[in-house]
C-alpha positions as a LaTeX table, in Angstrom:
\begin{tabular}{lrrr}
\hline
Residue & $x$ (\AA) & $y$ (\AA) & $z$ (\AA) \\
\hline
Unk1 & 0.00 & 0.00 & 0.00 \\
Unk2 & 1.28 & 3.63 & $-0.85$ \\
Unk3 & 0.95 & 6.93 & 0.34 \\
Unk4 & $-0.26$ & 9.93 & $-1.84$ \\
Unk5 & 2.16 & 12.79 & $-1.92$ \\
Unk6 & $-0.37$ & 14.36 & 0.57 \\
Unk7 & $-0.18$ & 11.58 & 3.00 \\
Unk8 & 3.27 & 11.64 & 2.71 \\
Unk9 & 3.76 & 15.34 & 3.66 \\
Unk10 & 1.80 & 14.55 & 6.47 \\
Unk11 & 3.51 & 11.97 & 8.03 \\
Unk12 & 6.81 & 13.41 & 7.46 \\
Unk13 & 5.12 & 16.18 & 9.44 \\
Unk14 & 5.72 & 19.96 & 7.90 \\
Unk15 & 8.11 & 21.12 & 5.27 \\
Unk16 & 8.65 & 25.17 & 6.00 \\
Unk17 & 12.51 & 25.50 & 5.94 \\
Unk18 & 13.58 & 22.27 & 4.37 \\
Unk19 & 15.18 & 21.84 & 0.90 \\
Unk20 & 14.88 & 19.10 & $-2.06$ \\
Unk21 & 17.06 & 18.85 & $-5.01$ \\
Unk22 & 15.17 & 17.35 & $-7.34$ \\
Unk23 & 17.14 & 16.04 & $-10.61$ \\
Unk24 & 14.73 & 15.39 & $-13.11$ \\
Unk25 & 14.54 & 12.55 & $-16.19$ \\
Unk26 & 14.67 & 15.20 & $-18.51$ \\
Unk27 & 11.94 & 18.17 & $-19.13$ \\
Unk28 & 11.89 & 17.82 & $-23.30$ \\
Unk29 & 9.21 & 15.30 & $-22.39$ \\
Unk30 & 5.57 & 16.74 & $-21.45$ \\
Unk31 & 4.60 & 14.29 & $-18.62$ \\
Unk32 & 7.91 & 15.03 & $-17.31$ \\
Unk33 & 6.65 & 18.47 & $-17.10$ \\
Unk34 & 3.42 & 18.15 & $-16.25$ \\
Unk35 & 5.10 & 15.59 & $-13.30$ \\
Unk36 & 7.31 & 18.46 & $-12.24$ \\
Unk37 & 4.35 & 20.77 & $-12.13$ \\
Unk38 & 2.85 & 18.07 & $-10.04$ \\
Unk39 & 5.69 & 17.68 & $-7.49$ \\
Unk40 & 5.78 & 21.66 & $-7.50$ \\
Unk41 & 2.66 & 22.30 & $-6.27$ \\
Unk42 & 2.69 & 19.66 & $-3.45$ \\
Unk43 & 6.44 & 21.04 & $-2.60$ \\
Unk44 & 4.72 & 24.81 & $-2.34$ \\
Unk45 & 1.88 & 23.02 & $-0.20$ \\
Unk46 & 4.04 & 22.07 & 2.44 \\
Unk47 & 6.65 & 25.05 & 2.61 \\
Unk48 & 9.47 & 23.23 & 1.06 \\
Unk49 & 11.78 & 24.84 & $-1.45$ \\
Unk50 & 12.60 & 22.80 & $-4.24$ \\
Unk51 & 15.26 & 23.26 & $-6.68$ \\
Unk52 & 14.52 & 21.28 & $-9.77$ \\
Unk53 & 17.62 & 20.16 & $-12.17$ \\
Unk54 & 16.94 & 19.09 & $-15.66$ \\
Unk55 & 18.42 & 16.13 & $-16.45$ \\
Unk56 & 17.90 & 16.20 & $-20.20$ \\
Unk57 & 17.43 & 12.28 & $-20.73$ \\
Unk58 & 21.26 & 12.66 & $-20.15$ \\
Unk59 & 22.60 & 9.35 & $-17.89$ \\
Unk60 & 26.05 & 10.73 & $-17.83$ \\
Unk61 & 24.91 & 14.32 & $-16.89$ \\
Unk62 & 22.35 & 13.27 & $-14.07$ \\
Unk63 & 25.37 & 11.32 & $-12.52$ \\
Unk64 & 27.39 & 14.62 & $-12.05$ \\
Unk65 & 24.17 & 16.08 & $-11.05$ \\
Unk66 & 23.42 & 13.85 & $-8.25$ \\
Unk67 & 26.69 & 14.43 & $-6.95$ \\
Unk68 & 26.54 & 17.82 & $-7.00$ \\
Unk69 & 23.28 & 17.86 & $-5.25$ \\
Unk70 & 24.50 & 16.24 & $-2.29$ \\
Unk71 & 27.33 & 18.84 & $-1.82$ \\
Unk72 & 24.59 & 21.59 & $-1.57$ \\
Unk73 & 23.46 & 19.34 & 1.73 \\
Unk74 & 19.94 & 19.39 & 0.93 \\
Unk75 & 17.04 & 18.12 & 3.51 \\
Unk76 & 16.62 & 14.89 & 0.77 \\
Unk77 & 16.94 & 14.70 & $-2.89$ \\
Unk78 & 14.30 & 13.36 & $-5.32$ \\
Unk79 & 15.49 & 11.34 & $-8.61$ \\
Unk80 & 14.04 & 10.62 & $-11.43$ \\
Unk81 & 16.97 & 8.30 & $-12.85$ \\
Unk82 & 17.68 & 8.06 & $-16.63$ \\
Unk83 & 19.58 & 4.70 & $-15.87$ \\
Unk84 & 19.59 & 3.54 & $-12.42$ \\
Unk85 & 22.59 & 1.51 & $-12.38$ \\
Unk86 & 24.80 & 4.84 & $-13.09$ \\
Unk87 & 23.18 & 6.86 & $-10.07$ \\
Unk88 & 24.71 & 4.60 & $-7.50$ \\
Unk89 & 27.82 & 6.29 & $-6.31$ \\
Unk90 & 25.62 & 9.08 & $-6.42$ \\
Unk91 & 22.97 & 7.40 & $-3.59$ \\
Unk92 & 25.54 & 6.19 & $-1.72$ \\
Unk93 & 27.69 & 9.45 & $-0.98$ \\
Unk94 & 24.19 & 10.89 & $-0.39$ \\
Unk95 & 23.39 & 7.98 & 2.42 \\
Unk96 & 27.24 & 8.55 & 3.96 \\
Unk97 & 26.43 & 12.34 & 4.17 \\
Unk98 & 22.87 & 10.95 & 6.31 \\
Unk99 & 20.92 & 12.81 & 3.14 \\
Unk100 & 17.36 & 11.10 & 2.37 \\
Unk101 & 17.18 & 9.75 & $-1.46$ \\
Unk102 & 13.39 & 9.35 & $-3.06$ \\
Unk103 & 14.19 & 7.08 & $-6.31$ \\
Unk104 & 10.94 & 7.83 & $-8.73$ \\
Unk105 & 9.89 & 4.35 & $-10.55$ \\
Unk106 & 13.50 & 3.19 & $-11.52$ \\
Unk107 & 15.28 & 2.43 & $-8.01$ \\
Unk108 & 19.29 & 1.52 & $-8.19$ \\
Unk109 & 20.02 & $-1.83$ & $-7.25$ \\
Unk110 & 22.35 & $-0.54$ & $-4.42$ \\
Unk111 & 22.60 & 2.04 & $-2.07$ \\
Unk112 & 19.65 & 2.84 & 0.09 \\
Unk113 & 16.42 & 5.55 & $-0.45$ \\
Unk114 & 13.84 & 6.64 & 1.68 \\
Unk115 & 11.10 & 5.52 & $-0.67$ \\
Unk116 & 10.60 & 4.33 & $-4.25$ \\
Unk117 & 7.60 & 7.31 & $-6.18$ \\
Unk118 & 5.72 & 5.25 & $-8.94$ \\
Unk119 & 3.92 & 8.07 & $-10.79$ \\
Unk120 & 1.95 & 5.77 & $-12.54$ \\
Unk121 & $-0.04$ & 5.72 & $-9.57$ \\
Unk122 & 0.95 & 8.72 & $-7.93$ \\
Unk123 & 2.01 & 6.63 & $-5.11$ \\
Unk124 & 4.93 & 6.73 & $-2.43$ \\
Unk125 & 6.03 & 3.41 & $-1.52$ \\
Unk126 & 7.89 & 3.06 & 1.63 \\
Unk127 & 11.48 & 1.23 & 1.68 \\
Unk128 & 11.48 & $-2.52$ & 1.85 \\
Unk129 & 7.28 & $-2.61$ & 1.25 \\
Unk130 & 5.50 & $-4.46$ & $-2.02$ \\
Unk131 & 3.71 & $-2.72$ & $-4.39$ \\
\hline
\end{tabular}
C-alpha cells in the first residue's frame, strides 16, 4: 500500500525550511513536465523549497548532477533516474552524508532511499514494502 504525496507530507510532518534537489529525467518530455508541475505544487503546499535540475534524458549528466546535489546538503533529494545503475555512487555518498534519497519508478540496485515514487499511480512506496 502507498501513500499519496499528501499523506506523505503529512507523516513526514511539515516542510517550512527544508530543501529538495530534485534532478529530473529530462523536461523535453511533457509528462515530465506536467510531473514536475505536479511535485511543485505539493512542494509549495508544504513550505518546502525545491530546486529542480533538468536532467535532459542525459545518464552521464544526471550522474554529475546527483553528486553535485549532495554537496549543496539538501534536507533529501528526489530522482528521477535516466539509468539507475549509473546513479549509485551518487545514492551512496548521499546515504554517507545521512541525506534522504526518493528514487521515482526506476530504483538503483544498491545504495539505500527513503522511498521508491511510482507516478503511474501517484504513489509513495515506503522502503522494503510491495507494491
Amino acid at each position: 500500500m502507498g501513500l499519496s504525496p499528501d499523506q506523505l507530507i503529512a507523516a513526514t510532518g511539515d516542510g517550512k525550511g527544508k530543501t529538495v534537489e530534485y534532478i529530473t529525467f529530462g523536461l523535453q518530455f511533457e509528462y515530465q513536465v506536467a510531473l514536475v508541475d505536479d511535485i511543485k505544487a505539493a512542494a509549495d503546499k508544504a513550505g518546502v523549497k525545491l530546486n529542480i535540475i533538468d536532467g535532459k534524458g542525459d545518464p552521464t549528466l544526471q550522474v554529475t548532477q546527483v553528486l553535485d546535489a549532495v554537496t549543496k546538503q539538501p534536507d533529501a533529494i528526489l530522482i528521477n533516474p535516466v539509468v539507475s545503475t549509473l546513479l549509485v555512487a551518487g545514492v551512496k555518498r548521499a546515504n554517507k552524508a545521512n541525506i534522504p534519497v526518493f528514487i521515482m519508478e526506476n530504483a538503483p540496485r544498491e545504495g539505500k532511499y527513503s522511498a521508491t515514487l511510482i507516478s503511474t499511480t501517484w504513489l509513495a512506496v515506503p522502503w522494503g514494502q510491495d507494491v
